[in-house]
C-alpha positions as CSV (number, residue, x, y, z in Angstrom):
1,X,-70.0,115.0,44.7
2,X,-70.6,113.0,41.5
3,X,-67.7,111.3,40.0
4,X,-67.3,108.4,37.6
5,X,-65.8,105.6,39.3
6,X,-65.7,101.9,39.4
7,X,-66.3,101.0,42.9
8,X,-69.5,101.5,45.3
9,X,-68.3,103.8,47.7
10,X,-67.6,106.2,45.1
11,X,-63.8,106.7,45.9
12,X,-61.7,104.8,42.8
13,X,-61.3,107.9,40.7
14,X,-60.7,110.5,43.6
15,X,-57.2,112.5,43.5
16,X,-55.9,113.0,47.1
17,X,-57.0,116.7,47.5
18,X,-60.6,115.6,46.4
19,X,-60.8,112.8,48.9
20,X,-58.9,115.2,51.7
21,X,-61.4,118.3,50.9
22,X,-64.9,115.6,51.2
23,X,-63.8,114.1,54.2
24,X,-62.9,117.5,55.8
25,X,-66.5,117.8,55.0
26,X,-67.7,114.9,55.9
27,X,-66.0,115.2,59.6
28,X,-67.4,118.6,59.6
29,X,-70.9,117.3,59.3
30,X,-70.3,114.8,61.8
31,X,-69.4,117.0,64.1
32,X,-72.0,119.3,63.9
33,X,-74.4,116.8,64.5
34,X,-78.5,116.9,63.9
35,X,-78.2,114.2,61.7
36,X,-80.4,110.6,62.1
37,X,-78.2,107.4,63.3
38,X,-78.4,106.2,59.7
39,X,-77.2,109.2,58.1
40,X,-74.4,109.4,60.6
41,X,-73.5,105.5,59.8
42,X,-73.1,106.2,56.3
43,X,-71.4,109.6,56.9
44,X,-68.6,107.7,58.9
45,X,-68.6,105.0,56.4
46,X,-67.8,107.5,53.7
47,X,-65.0,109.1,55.9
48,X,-63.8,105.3,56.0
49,X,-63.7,104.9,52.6
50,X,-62.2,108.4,52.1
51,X,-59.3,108.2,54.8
52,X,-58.5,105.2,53.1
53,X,-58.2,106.9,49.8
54,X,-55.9,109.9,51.5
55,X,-53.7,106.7,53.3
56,X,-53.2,105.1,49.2
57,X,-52.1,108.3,47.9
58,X,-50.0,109.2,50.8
59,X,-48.0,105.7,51.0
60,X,-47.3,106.4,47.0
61,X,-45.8,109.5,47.5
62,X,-44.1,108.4,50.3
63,X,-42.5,105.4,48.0
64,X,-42.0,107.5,45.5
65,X,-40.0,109.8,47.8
66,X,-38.1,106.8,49.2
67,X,-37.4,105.4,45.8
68,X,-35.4,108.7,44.2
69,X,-33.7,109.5,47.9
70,X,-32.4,105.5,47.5
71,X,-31.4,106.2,43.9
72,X,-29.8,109.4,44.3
73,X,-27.8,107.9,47.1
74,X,-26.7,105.2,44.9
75,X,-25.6,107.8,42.2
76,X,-23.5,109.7,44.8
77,X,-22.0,106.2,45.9
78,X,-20.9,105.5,42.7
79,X,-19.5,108.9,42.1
80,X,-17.8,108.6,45.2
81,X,-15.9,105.2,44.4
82,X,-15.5,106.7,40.1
């Protein structure tokens, strides 16, 4: 998968559903096995590199979520006491 990106593993750039859809593939190969030590190193390296992608976009969303619950609360406080 070629994408422009600024760091080494490749993974700066990546949107969640890219990163989600390579490591699928990446566990996929994994699991299938019949590749060298080496390839399988860098294989699980990349999965690293991609969960960690998936984990960044999923805390966001997940303070983003928190962050317009909290404020709609606060509207409906204030409404309450108006």
């Amino acid at each position: 998968m070629a994408t422009t990106t600024t760091d080494a593993g490749g993974t700066d750039a990546l949107g969640y559903e890219q990163a989600r859809d390579e490591l699928i593939d990446v566990v996929r190969r994994l699991e299938a096995g019949g590749t060298t030590l080496e390839e399988s190193l860098a294989l699980w390296e990349r999965g690293e590199a991609l969960a960690k992608v998936c984990r960044r976009w999923l805390d966001g969303a997940r303070a983003r979520l928190d962050a317009a619950l909290a404020e709609e609360e606060a509207e409906e406080a204030a409404e309450d006491k108006g």
